[in-house]
C-alpha positions as CSV (number, residue, x, y, z in Angstrom):
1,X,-22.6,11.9,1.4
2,X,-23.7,9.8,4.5
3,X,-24.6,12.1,7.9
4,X,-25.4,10.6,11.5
5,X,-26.4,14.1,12.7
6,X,-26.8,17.5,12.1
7,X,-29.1,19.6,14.8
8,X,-30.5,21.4,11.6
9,X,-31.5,18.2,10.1
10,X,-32.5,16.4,13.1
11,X,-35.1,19.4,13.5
12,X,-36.8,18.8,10.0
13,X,-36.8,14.9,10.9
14,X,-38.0,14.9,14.1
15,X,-42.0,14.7,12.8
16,X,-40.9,11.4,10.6
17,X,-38.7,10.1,13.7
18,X,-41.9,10.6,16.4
19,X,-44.9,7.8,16.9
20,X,-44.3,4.0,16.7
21,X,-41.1,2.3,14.6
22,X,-42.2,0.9,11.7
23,X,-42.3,-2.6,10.6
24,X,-40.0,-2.1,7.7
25,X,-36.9,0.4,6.6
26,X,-38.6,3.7,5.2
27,X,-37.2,6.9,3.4
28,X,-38.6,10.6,3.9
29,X,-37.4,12.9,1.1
30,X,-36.2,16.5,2.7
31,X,-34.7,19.5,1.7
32,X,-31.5,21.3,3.2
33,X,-29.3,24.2,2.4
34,X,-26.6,25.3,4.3
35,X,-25.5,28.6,4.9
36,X,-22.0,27.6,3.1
37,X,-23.9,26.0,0.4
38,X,-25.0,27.7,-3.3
39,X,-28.7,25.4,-3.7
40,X,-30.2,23.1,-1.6
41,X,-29.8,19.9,-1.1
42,X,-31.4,16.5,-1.5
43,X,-31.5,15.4,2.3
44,X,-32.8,11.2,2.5
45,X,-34.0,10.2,5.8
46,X,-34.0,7.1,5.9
47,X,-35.2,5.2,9.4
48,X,-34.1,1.6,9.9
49,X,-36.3,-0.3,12.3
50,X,-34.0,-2.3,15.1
51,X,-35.9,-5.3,16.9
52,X,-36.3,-5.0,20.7
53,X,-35.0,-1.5,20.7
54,X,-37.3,1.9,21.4
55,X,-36.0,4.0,18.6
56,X,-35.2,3.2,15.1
57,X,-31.9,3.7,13.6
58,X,-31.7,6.8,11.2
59,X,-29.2,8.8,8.9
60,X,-29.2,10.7,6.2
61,X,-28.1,10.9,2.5
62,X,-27.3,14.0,1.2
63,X,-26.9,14.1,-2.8
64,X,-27.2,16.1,-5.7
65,X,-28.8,13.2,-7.6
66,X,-32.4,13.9,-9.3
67,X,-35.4,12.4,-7.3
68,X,-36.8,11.5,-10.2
69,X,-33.8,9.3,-12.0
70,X,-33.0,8.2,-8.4
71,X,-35.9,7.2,-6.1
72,X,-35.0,7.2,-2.6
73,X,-34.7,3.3,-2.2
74,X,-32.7,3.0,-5.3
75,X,-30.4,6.1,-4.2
76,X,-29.6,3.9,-1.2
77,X,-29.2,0.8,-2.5
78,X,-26.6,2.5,-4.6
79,X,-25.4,3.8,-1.6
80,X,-25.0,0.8,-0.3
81,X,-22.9,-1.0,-3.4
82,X,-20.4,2.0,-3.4
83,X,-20.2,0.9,0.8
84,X,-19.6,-2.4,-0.1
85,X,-16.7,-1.5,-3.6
86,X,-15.2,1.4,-1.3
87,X,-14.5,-1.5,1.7
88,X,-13.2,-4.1,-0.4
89,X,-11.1,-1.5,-2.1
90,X,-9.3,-0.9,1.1
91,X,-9.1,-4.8,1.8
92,X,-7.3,-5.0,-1.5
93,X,-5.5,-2.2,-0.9
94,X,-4.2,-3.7,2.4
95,X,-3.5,-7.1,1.0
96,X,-1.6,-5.6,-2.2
97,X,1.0,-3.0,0.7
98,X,2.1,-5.5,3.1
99,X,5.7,-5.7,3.4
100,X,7.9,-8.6,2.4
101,X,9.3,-9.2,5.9
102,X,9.2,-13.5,5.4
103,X,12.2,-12.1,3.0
104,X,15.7,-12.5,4.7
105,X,17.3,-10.1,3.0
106,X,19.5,-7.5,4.8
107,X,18.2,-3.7,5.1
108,X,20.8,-1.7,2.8
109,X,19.4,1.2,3.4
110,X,17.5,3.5,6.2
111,X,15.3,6.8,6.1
112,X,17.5,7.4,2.6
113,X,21.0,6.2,4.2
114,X,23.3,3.2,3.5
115,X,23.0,1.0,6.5
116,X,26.9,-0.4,8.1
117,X,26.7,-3.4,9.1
118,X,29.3,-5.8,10.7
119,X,29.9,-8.8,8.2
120,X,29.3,-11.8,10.0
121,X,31.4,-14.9,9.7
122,X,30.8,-15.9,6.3
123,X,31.5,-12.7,4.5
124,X,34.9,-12.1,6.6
125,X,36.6,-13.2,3.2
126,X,35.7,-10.7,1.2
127,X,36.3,-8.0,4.3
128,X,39.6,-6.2,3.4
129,X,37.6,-6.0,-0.4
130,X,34.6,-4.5,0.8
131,X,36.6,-1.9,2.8
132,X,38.4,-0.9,-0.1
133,X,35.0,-0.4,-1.9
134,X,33.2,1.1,0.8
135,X,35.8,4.0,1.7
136,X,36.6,5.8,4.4
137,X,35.2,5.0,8.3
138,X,32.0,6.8,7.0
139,X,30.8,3.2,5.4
140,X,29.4,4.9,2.5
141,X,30.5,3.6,-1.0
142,X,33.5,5.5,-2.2
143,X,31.5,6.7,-5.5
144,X,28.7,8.7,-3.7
145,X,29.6,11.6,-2.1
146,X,29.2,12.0,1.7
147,X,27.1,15.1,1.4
148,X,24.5,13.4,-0.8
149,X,24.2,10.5,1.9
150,X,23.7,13.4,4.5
151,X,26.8,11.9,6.5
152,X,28.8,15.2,6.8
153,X,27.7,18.8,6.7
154,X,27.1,20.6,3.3
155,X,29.1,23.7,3.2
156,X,27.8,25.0,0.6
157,X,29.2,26.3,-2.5
């Protein structure tokens, strides 16, 4: 888990945040626990110099990953490739649920009911049919019932 801040946290960085920014991006390995927490956790500083400015930028990694199997550069390179899948995930994701409005294609339907339309000129033809089909003034096909559309009250039985 990435953290910007946490006043707990920012009081066991603040010796690894103080003196001049360093020349490159660094990592200081600290340990937090919680009150909600069962164990402590692996808390990564890690301090990101920024050219021209007075302070570096800093945040943290919390994990449950071993130190050992995952030094602190390599736990946030991996950070930083699950970043990068999880954001083109969501471009994908976007790409893959846009609606088909280039279709022109009437709506026959809205928030689960049958949408009446007025036929236009070229369907007038077929009019007097598609009455008969459709039913009553309600517009709703004469082989679904009115209270499953949610046109007329239910009663109850």
């Amino acid at each position: 888990m990435r953290l910007k801040g946490n006043d707990m946290i920012d009081g066991l960085a603040a010796p690894h945040l103080e003196g001049d920014q360093p020349s490159d991006e660094c990592y200081h390995e600290l340990c937090y626990r919680a009150k909600c927490w069962s164990v402590e956790r692996r808390v990564v500083l890690v301090v990101d110099p920024v050219p021209g400015e007075l302070f570096p930028r800093h945040f943290y990694l919390i994990t449950d990953l071993d130190a050992e199997a995952y030094p602190a550069e390599q736990l946030v390179n991996l950070y930083r490739k699950r970043g990068k899948a999880e954001k083109h995930f969501g471009k994908l994701n976007t790409a893959c649920s846009m609606a088909l409005s280039s279709v022109p294609r009437p709506k026959t339907h809205y928030k689960g009911r049958p949408v009446v339309r007025e036929p236009d000129e070229s369907e007038q033809n077929g009019s007097e049919q598609e009455a008969e089909i459709r039913g009553p003034a309600t517009g709703i096909p004469s082989n679904v019932s009115a209270h499953a559309c949610g046109a007329l009250p239910y009663a109850g039985a």
